[in-house]
Structures are given as C-alpha cells and as structure tokens.
C-alpha positions in Angstrom: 75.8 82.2 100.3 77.4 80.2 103.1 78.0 77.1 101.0 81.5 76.2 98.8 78.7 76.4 95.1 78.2 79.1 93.8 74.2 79.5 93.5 71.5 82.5 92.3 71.5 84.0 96.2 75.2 84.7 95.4 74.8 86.3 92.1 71.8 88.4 93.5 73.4 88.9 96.8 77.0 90.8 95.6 76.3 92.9 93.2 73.7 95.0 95.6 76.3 95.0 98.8 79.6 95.6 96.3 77.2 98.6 95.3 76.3 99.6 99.0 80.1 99.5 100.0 81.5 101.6 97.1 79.0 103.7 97.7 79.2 104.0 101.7 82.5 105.6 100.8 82.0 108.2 99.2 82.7 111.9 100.4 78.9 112.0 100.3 77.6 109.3 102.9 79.9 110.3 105.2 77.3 112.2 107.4 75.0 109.2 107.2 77.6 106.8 109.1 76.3 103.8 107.8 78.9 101.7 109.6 80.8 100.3 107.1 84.4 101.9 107.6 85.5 99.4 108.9 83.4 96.4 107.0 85.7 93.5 107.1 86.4 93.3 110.5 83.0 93.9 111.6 81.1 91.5 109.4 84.7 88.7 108.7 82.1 86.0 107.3 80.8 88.3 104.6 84.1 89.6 103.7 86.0 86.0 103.0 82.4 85.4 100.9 82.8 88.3 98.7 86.5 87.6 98.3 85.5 84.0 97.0 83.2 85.7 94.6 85.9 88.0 93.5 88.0 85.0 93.0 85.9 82.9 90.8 86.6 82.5 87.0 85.2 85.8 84.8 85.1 87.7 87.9 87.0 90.4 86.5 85.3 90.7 83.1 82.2 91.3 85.3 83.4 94.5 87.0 82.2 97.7 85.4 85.4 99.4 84.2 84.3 102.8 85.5 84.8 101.4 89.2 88.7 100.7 89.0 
C-alpha cells in the first residue's frame, strides 16, 4: 500500500475503507462518531493512497454506479 505498484493489499485494502467512508457519512452513523469527518486531514498518507487508486486506469469503470 505504501509502495508506487499497485499490489493485491491495495485491491483488498480500498474497497473495504471507500465502503467504511461512504458509509461513516451517512445521516445514520452520525451518533456513532467514528472520526472520520474530517479523514483527509487526519490520516494525509491514506488519503494521497486512495487518490492514486482513484487515478489508475479502469478506476472509474470499477465504481458502482449507485454511489455517484
């Protein structure tokens, strides 16, 4: 996950916290306060790793089209 390849940790890894963040926002989890308002500034590294993700080739025909 830290390195500039793309390996099987990374394709494991994202889906499960792209899950966790989309749903940490929701009306719903609110009351839980699972800390991830304000994710990207509190965890920089992960961010700029998940944004590399989202930037590699086929990315987009990956997302589910119910989450836009």
């Amino acid at each position: 996950m830290a390195g500039p390849e793309l390996t099987a940790a990374d394709i494991v890894a994202y889906p499960g916290l792209k899950l966790l963040l989309r749903a940490s926002r929701h009306p719903q989890a609110a009351p839980l306060a699972l800390g991830f308002d304000d994710f990207e500034t509190r965890f920089p590294g992960i961010a700029a790793w998940m944004q590399r993700v989202e930037q590699l080739p086929g990315y987009e025909k990956t997302y589910p089209p119910h989450w836009r």
